[in-house]
C-alpha positions as CSV (number, residue, x, y, z in Angstrom):
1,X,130.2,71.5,78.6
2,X,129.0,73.0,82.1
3,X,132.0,72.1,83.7
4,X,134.6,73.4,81.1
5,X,132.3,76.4,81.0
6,X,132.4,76.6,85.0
7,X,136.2,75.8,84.9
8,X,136.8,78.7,82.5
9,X,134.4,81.5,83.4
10,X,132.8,80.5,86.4
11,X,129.2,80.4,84.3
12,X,128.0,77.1,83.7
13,X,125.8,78.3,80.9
14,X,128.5,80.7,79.6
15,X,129.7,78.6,76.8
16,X,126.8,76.7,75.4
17,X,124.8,80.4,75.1
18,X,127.5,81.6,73.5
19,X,127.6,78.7,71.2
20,X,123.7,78.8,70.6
21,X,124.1,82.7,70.0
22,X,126.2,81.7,66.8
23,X,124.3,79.0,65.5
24,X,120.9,80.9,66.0
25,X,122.8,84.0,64.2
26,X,123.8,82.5,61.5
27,X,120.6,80.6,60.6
28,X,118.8,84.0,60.8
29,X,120.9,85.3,58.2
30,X,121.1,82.1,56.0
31,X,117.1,83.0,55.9
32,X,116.9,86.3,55.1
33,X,119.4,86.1,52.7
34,X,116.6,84.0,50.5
35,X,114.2,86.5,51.4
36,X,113.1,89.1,48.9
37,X,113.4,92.5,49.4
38,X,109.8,94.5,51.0
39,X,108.3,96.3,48.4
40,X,107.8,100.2,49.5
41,X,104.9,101.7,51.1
42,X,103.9,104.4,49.6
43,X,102.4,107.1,52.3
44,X,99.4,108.8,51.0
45,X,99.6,112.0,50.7
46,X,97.7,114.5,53.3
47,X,95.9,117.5,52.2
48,X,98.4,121.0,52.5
49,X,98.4,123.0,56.2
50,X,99.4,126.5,56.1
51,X,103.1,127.3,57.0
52,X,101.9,128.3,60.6
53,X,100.6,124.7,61.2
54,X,102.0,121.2,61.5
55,X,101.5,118.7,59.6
56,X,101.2,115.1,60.2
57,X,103.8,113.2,59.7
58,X,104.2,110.1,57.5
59,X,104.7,106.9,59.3
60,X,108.4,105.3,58.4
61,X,108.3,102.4,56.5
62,X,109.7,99.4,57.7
63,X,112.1,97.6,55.4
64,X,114.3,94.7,55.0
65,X,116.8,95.8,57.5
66,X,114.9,97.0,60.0
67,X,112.8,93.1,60.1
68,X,116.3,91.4,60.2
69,X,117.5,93.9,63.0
70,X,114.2,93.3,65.1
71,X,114.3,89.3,64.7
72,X,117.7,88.5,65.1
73,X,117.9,90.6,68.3
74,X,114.7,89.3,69.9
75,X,115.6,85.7,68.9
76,X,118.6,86.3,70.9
77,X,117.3,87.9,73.5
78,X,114.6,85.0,73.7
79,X,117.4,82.3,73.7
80,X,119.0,83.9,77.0
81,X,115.4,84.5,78.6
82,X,114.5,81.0,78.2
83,X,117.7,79.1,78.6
84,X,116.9,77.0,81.8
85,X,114.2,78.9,82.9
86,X,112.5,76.5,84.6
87,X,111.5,72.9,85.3
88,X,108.1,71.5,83.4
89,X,108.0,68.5,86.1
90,X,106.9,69.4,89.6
91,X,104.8,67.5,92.3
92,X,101.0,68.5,91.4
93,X,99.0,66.3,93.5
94,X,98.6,67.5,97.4
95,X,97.5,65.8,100.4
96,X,95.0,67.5,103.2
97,X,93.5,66.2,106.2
98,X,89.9,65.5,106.6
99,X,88.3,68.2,107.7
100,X,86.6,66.3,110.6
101,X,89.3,64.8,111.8
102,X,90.8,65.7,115.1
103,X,94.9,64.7,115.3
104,X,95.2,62.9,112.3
105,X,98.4,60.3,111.2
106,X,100.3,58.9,108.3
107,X,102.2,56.0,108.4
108,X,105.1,55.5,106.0
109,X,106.9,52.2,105.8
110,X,110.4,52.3,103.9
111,X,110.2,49.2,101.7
112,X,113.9,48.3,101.1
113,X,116.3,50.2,103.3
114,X,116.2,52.0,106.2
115,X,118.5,54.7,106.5
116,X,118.1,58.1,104.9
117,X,120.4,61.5,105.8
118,X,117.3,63.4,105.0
119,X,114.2,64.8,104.7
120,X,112.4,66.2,101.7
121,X,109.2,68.4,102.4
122,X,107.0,70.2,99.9
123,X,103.8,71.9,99.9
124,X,101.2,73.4,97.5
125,X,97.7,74.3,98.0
126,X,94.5,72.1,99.0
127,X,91.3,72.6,98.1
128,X,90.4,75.6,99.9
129,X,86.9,75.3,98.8
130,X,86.6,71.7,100.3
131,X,86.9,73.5,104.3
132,X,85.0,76.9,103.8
133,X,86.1,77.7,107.3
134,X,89.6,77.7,106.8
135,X,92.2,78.4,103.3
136,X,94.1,75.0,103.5
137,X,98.1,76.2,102.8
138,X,101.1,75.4,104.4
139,X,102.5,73.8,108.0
140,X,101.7,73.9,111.8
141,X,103.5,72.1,113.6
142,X,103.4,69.1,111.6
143,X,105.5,66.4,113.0
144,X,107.6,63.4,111.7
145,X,109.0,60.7,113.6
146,X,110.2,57.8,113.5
147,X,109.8,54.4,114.7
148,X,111.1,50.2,114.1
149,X,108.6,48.6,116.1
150,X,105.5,51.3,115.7
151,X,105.1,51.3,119.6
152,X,108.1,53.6,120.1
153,X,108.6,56.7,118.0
154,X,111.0,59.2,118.1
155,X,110.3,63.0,116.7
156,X,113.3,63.5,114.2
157,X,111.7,66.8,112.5
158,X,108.6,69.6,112.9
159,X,107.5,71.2,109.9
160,X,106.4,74.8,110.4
161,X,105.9,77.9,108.5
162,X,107.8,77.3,105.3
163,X,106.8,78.9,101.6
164,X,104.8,77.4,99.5
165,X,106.1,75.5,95.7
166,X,109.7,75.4,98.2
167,X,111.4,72.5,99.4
168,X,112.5,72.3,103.0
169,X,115.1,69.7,103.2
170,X,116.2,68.5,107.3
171,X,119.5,66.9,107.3
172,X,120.7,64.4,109.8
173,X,121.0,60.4,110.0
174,X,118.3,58.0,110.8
175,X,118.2,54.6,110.7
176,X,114.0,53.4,111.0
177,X,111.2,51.1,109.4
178,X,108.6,53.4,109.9
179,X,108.4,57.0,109.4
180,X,104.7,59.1,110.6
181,X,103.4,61.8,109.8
182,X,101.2,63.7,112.3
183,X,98.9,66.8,111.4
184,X,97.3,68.4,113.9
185,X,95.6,71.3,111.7
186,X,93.0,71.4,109.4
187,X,95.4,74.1,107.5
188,X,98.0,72.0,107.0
189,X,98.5,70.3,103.4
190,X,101.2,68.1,102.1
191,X,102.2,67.9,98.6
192,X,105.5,65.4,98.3
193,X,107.8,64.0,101.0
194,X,110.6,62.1,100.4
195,X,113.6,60.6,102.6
196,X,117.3,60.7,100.7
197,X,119.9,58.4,101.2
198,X,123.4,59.4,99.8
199,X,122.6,60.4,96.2
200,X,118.9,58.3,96.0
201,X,115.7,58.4,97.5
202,X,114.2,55.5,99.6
203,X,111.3,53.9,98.4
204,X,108.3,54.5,100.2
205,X,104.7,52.5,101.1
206,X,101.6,54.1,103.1
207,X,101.5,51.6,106.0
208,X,98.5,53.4,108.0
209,X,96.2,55.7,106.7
210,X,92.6,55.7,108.2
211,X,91.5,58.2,105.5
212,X,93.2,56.0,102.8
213,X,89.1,55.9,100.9
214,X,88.8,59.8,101.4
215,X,89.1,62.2,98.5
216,X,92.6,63.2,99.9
217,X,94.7,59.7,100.8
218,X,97.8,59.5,102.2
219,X,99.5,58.1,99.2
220,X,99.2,61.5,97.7
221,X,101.9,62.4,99.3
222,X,104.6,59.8,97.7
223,X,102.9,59.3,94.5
224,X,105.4,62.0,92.4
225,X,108.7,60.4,93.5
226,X,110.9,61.0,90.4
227,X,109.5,64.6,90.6
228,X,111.5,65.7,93.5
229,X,115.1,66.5,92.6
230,X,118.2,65.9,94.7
231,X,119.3,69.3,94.0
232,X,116.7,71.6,93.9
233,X,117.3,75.2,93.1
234,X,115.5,77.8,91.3
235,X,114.9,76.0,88.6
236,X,112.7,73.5,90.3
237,X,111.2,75.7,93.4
238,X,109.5,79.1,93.7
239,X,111.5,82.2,95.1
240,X,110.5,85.1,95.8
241,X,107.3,86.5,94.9
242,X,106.3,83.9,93.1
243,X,105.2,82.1,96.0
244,X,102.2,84.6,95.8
245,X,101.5,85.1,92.4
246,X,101.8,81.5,91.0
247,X,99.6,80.1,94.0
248,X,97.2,82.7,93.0
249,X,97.2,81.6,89.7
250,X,96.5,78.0,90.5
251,X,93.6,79.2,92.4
252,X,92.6,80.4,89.5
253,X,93.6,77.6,86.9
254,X,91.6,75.3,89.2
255,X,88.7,77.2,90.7
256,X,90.0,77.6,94.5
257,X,89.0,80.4,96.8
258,X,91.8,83.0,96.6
259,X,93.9,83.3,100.0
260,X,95.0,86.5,99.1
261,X,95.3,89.5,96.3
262,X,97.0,92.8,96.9
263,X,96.9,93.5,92.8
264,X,95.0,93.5,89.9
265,X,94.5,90.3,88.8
266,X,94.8,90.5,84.7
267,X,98.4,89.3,85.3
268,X,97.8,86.6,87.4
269,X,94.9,84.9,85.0
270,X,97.8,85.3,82.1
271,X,99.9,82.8,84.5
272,X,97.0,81.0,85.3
273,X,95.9,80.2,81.4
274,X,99.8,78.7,81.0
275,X,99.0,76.6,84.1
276,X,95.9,75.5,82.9
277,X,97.8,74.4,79.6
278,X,100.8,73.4,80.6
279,X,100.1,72.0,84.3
280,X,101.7,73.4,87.6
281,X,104.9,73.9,87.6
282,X,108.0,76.6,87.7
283,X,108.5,76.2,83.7
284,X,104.3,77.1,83.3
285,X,104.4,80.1,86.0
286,X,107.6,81.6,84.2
287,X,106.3,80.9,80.5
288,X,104.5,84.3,80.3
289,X,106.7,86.4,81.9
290,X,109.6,85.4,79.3
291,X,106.8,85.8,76.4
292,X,105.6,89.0,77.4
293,X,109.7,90.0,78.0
294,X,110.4,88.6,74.4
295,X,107.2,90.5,72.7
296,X,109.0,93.9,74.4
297,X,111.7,93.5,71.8
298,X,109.9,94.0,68.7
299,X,107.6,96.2,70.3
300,X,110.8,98.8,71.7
301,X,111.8,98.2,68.3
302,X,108.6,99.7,66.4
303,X,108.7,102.7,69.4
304,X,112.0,103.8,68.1
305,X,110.9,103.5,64.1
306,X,108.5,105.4,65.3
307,X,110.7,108.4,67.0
308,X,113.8,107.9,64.9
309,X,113.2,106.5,61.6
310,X,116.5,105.2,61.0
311,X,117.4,101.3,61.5
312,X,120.8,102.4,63.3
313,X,118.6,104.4,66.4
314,X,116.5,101.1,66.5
315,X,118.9,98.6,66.5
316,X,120.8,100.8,69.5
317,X,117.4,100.8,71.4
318,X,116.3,97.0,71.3
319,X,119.8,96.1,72.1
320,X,119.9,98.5,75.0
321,X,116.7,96.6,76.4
322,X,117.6,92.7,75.7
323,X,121.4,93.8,77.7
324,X,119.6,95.1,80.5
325,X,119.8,93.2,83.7
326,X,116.2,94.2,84.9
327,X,114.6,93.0,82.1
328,X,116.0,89.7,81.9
329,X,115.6,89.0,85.8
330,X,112.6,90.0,85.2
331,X,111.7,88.3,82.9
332,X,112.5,85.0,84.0
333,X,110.4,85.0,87.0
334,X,107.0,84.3,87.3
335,X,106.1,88.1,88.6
336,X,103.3,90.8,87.1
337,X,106.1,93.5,85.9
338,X,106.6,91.9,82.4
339,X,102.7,92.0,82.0
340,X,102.5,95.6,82.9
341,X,105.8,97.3,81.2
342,X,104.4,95.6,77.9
343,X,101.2,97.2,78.1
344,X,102.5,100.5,78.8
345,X,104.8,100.3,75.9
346,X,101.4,99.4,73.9
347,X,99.4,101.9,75.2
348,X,102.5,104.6,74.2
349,X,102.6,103.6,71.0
350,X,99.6,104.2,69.6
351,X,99.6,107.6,71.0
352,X,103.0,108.3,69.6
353,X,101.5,107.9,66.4
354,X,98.8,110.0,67.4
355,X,100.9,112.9,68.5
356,X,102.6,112.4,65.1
357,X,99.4,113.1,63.1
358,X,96.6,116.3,62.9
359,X,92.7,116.3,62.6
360,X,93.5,119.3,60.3
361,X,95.0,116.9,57.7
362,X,94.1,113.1,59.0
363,X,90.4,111.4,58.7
364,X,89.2,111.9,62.5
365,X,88.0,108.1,62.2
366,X,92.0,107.1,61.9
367,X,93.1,109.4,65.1
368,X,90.3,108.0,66.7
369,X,91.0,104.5,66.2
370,X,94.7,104.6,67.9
371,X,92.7,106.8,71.1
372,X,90.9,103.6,71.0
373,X,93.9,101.0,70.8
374,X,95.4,103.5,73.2
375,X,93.1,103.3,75.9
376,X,92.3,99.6,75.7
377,X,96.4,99.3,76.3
378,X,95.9,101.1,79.3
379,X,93.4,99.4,80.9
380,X,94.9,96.1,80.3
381,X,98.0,98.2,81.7
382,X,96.2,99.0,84.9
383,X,94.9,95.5,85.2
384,X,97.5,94.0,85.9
385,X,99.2,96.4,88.0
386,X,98.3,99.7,89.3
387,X,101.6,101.7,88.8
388,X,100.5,101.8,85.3
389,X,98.2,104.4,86.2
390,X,101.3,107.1,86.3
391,X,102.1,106.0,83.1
392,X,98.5,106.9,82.2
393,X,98.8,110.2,82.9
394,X,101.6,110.7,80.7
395,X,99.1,109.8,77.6
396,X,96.8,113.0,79.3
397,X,100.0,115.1,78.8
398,X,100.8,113.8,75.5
399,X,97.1,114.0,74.7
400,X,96.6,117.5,75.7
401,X,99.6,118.7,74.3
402,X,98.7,117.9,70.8
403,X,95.2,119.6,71.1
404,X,96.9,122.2,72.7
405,X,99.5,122.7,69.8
406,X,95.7,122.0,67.8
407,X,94.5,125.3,69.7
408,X,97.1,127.2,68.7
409,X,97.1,126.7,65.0
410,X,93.0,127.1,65.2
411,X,93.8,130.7,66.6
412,X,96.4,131.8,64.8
413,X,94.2,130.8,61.6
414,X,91.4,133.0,63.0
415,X,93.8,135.9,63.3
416,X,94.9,136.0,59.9
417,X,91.3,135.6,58.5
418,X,89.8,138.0,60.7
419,X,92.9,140.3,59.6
420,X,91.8,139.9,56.1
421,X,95.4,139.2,54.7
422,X,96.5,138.5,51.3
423,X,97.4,134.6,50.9
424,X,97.2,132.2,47.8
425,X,93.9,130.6,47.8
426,X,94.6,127.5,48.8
427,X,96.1,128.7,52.2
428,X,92.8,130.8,52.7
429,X,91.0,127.5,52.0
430,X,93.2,125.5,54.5
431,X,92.7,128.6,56.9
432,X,89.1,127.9,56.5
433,X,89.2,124.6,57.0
434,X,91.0,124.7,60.4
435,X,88.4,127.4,61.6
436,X,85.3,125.0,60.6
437,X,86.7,121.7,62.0
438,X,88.0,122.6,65.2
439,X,85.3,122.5,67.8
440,X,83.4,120.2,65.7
441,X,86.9,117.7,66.1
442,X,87.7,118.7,69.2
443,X,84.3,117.6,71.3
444,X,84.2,114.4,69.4
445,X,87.9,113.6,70.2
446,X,87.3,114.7,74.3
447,X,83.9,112.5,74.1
448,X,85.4,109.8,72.5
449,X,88.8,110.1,75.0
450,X,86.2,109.6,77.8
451,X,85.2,106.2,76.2
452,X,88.6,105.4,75.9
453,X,90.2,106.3,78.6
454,X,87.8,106.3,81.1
455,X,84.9,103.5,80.4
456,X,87.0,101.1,78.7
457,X,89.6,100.7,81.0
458,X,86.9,100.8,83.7
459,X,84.9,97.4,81.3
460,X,88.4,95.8,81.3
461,X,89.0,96.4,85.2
462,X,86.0,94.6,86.1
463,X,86.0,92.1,83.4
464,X,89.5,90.7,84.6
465,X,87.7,89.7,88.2
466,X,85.2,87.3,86.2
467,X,87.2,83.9,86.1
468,X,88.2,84.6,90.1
469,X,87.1,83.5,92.8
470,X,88.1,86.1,95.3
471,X,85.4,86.5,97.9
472,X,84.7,83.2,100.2
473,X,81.4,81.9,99.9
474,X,80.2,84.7,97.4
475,X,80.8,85.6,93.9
476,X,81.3,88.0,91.0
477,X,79.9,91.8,90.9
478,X,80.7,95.2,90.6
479,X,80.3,95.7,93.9
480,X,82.6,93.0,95.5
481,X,85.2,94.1,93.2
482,X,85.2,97.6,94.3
483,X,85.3,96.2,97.9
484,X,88.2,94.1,96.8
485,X,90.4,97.2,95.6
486,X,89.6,99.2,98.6
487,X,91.4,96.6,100.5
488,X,94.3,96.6,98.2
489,X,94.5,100.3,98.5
490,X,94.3,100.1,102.2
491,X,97.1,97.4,102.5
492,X,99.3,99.4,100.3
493,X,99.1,102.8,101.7
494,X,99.2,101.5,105.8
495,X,102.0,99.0,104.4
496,X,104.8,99.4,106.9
497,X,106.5,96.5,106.9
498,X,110.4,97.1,106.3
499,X,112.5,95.2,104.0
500,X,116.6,95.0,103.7
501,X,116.8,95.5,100.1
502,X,114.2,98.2,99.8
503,X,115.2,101.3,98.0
504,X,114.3,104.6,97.2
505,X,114.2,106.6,93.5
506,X,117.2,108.0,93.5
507,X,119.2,105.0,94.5
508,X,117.5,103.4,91.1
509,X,118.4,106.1,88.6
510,X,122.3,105.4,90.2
511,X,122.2,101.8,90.4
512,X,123.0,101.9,94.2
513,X,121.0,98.8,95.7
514,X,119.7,95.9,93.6
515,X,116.9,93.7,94.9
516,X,118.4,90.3,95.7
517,X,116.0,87.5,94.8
518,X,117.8,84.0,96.0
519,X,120.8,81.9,96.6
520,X,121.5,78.4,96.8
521,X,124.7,77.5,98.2
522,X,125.8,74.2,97.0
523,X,128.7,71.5,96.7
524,X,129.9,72.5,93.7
525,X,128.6,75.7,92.8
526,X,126.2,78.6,93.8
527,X,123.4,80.3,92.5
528,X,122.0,83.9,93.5
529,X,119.4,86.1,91.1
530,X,119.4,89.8,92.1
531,X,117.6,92.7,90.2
532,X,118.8,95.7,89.1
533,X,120.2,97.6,85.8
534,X,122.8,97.3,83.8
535,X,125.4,100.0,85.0
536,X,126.0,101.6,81.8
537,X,122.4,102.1,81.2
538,X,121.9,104.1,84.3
539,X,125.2,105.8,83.8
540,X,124.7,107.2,80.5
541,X,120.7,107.4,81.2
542,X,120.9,110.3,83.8
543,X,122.6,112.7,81.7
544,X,120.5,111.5,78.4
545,X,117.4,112.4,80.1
546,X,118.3,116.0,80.9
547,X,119.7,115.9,77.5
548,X,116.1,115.2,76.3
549,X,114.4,117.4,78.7
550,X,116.9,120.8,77.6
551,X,115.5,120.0,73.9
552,X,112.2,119.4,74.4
553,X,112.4,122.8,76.3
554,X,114.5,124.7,73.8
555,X,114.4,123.1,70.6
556,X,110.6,121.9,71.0
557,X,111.6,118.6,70.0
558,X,108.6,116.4,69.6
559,X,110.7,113.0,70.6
560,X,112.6,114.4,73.2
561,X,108.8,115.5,74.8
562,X,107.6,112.3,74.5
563,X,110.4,110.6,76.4
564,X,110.6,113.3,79.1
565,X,106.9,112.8,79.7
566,X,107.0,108.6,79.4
567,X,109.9,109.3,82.1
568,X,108.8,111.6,84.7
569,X,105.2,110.3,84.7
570,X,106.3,106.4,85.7
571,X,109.1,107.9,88.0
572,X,108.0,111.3,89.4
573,X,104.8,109.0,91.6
574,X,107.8,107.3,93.1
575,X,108.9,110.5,94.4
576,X,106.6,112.6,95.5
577,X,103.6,110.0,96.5
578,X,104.8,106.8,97.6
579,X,106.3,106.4,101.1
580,X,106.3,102.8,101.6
581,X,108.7,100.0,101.5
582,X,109.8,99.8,97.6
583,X,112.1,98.0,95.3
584,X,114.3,98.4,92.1
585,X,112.0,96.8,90.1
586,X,109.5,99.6,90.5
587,X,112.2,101.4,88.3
588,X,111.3,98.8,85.2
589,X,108.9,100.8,83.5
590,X,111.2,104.3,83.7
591,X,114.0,102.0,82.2
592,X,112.1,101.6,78.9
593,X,112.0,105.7,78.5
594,X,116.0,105.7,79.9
595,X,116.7,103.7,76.9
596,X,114.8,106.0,74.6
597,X,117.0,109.0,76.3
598,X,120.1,107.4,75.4
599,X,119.2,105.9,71.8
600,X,118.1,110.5,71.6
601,X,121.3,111.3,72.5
602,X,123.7,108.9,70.3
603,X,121.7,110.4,67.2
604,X,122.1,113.5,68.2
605,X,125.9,112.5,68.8
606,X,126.2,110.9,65.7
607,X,124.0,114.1,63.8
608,X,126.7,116.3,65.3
609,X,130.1,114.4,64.5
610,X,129.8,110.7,62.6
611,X,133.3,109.8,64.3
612,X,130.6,109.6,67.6
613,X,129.6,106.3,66.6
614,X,132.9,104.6,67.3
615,X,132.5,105.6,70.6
616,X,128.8,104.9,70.8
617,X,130.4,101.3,69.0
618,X,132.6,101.1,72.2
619,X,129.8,101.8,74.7
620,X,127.8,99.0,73.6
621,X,130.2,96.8,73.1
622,X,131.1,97.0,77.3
623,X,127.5,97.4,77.8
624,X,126.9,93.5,76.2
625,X,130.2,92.5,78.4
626,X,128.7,93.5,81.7
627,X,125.6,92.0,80.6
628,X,127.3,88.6,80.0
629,X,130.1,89.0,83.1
630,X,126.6,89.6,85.3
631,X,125.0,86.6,83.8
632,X,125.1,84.3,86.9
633,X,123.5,86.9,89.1
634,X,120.6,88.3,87.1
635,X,119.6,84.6,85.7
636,X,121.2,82.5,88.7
637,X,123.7,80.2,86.5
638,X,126.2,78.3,88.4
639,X,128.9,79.8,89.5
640,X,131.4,80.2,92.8
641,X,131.1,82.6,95.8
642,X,134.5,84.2,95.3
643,X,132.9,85.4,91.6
644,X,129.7,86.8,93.4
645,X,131.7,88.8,95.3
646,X,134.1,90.3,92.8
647,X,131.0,91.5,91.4
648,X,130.2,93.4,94.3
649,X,131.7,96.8,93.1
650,X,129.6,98.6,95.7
651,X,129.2,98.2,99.2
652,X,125.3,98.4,98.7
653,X,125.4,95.7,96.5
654,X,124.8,92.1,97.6
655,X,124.4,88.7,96.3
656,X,125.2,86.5,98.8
């Protein structure tokens, strides 16, 4: 089926997706055709405000159609994210040299035949905490050669530099009995090597080995064989950054000394419990990105109930998000940006729902209790990365506006009492009310913010630091992990290192330069990942947001405010702040309000004119074609370089 698919689309995956799609449809909808229709919540009624003030506003029920909207779209969503997302079998064990060893030397005898067109190298991490002198990672200058009679050897390759979880593969043709190893570092460490011939690896003995009754023998280093593929590609290697967050997170999974962190490390112990579960490999690194991107989908979904009501304004939405290129590429690699954009959808919502309600007519305890959910959110947000903190002042805003509008209502109330005016008893008694409660509600709600919003996320910083072992030869406190951030804050702000797929704002909000990830050039077909948004989003997202932002300002639109704010708080940083090196992926949490803009604006379309919604119908409709024509570049399917290249509509785009 890869081939035809291949032969007819130039997407090896095209067909059997498409195919799954159908079949995972359609069982969806046998189910919930068996499914009884949700009984109705009935929203309890809230004590009367006077005209002057507003109200709070009841929370819309979710019904049959909206839970058959939200599954069937993250089901299919999910299928995409984790179609081939990564290999569960990978070389685990590693090799390292003894640590009082000088030059130290592994001899490999080929059992069977002797020639072999090439070399296979891979390297993970050694037991930093076995040399506290040194963090055991990577090659220097390691050298093979090879010999017949052991008395003459011939260097055929040097390993050096390289990136860890990635295969270096030397091509030539060799014909020897013998094959050593020679390590000259106490750094080095050697997970798998393997010598192909033609379409099969050669089998392999350890010959030599002075170390052989040491923790670390040589026959670590051949013992995963039928682990190593012929072909490897991204589905069996690290690219990218994952070369620093999944070795971070088996330092974690297995107690090592960390080599490095330049973030907070919530995300990285998320990957780390899958690796601890699941073992090491690309398949258990990836694993929580795709979960976290799949549990976005439901939770968009509730957002937009939340701002819209209708099922027609959600189901726009979540489909926006699962045919965005960003968040699938995203998605599917084992980064911290899936971790992060998750909690700052979760620490919006709950204070969506609190901008939706007042303490004039809600229980304090029940405003309270989403500050609470709201803040927690937000430190788990800022745990795992720190651009959530500009998201975090957008809850201030949102948060001050409502006591603000709060304010208001408490004066205007002590105008017309102190007036004396005429007014049916039970708005004099409301009046009252609002006079009485709102100091008395206000200082709890500011003392309790500081809890929330302050302490807790402060408790949930330094509680994410406990399973890590970050500081060589010490441990755990407050104080080591406040030396620990000031050097990720140094190494961010004097970060000057250039990069050739940086980008800036503006070239986000247009789509002008993705990030490109990898590429794998092979026989039959290629593979390339790059990230960036789907077109359509960002070309109907600029003039949805200052669609939103004219309303909020003119029509005082409560939904509109909330997506200006969610928007210029993750993006605005960006611009006026940041002045290093950065990337269009730093534009995935401002996507999530872009598709909030656009879902405003059709309903507002479709408010206007109904005859809107076949062109709203047409939009989406080339939206999901780009996202399926793109497919083999945001999730690196197999395709050809002539079809890279037609997609290369811009002359800042590349993907190989």
């Amino acid at each position: 089926m890869s081939q035809l698919s291949y032969a007819l689309f130039r997407n090896t995956e095209l067909i059997g997706i498409l195919l799954a799609l159908i079949a995972l449809s359609a069982a969806i909808l046998i189910v919930f055709q068996h499914i009884r229709p949700l009984p109705q919540k009935i929203t309890p009624q809230t004590r009367k405000l006077p005209d002057f003030a507003k109200p709070s506003q009841p929370e819309p029920t979710m019904n049959r159609e909206d839970y058959l909207v939200m599954v069937l779209l993250t089901c299919m969503y999910a299928l995409v994210s984790f179609w081939k997302l990564g290999t569960p079998v990978f070389p685990n064990t590693t090799w390292q040299p003894s640590i009082t060893a000088g030059a130290q030397d592994i001899v490999l005898a080929l059992e069977d035949e002797t020639s072999f067109d090439a070399i296979y190298a891979i390297y993970g991490e050694g037991d930093n905490n076995h040399n506290p002198n040194a963090y055991q990672i990577g090659w220097h200058d390691m050298k093979i050669s090879g010999s017949n009679d052991r008395t003459s050897w011939q260097v055929i390759a040097i390993l050096n530099e390289g990136s860890v979880y990635k295969y270096e593969i030397i091509e030539g043709n060799w014909d020897y009995r013998f094959v050593k190893i020679t390590c000259t570092s106490k750094d080095d460490t050697l997970s798998e090597i393997a010598l192909r011939n033609n379409d099969h690896f050669v089998a392999l003995e350890v010959f030599e080995d002075a170390y052989k009754n040491s923790s670390y023998p040589a026959s670590l280093i051949i013992d995963e064989q039928e682990k190593i593929p012929l072909v490897p590609t991204y589905y069996e290697r690290s690219y990218f950054d994952e070369i620093y967050h999944s070795r971070n997170a088996w330092e974690i999974a297995n107690g090592q000394t960390m080599y490095a962190t330049v973030h907070p490390l919530l995300g990285t112990n998320i990957i780390a419990l899958s690796i601890k579960l699941f073992g090491m490999s690309p398949f258990a690194w990836r694993l929580p990105s795709a979960l976290f991107g799949v549990a976005m989908m439901p939770l968009m979904y509730l957002l937009l109930k939340l701002l819209f009501g209708d099922v027609t304004s959600c189901a726009i939405g979540t489909a926006l998000l699962a045919g965005d290129f960003m968040h699938l590429t995203t998605s599917r690699i084992g980064t911290l940006e899936p971790f992060s954009v998750f909690f700052i959808l979760l620490m919006f919502y709950p204070m969506l729902k609190y901008c939706r309600t007042s303490f004039y007519d809600t229980n304090l305890s029940t405003q309270l209790r989403l500050l609470a959910f709201s803040g927690i959110a937000m430190g788990l947000a800022i745990a795992t990365k720190w651009t959530a903190c500009y998201s975090a002042l957008g809850l201030a805003i949102l948060l001050f506006t409502n006591l603000g509008q709060r304010f208001l209502e408490y004066r205007k109330a002590c105008k017309i009492l102190a007036r004396g005016d005429s007014c049916e008893t039970w708005q004099a008694s409301a009046m009252e009310r609002i006079r009485n409660k709102f100091w008395n509600n206000l200082v709890v709600t500011l003392c309790y913010c500081f809890l929330f919003f302050v302490v807790a996320p402060i408790v949930i910083y330094w509680v994410a630091y406990i399973p890590d072992h970050c500081w060589k030869g010490d441990h755990w406190s407050i104080a080591n992990v406040w030396l620990k951030n000031i050097q990720m804050y140094t190494y961010h702000t004097t970060l000057t290192e250039r990069h050739p797929y940086e980008s800036t704002w503006y070239q986000w909000i247009l789509d002008l330069r993705p990030m490109w990830y990898y590429i794998y050039r092979g026989k039959d077909f290629v593979q390339t990942i790059a990230c960036f948004s789907n077109p359509l989003l960002t070309l109907a997202g600029l003039p949805a947001i200052l669609f939103c932002s004219f309303d909020a300002y003119d029509k005082n639109d409560g939904a509109a405010w909330f997506i200006v704010v969610g928007y210029i708080t993750a993006l605005g940083p960006w611009i006026l702040f940041v002045d290093r090196s950065v990337y269009a992926y730093h534009f995935y949490p401002t996507a999530m309000f872009t598709i909030m803009a656009i879902v405003y604006a059709c309903k507002r379309l479709m408010i206007a004119n109904r005859k809107w919604i076949f062109a709203i119908a047409a939009y989406m409709f080339a939206y999901f074609f780009l996202f399926f024509l793109f497919l083999p570049i945001t999730a690196g399917f197999g395709t050809s370089l002539e079809y890279i290249h037609s997609l290369e509509w811009l002359d800042s785009w590349y993907f190989g």
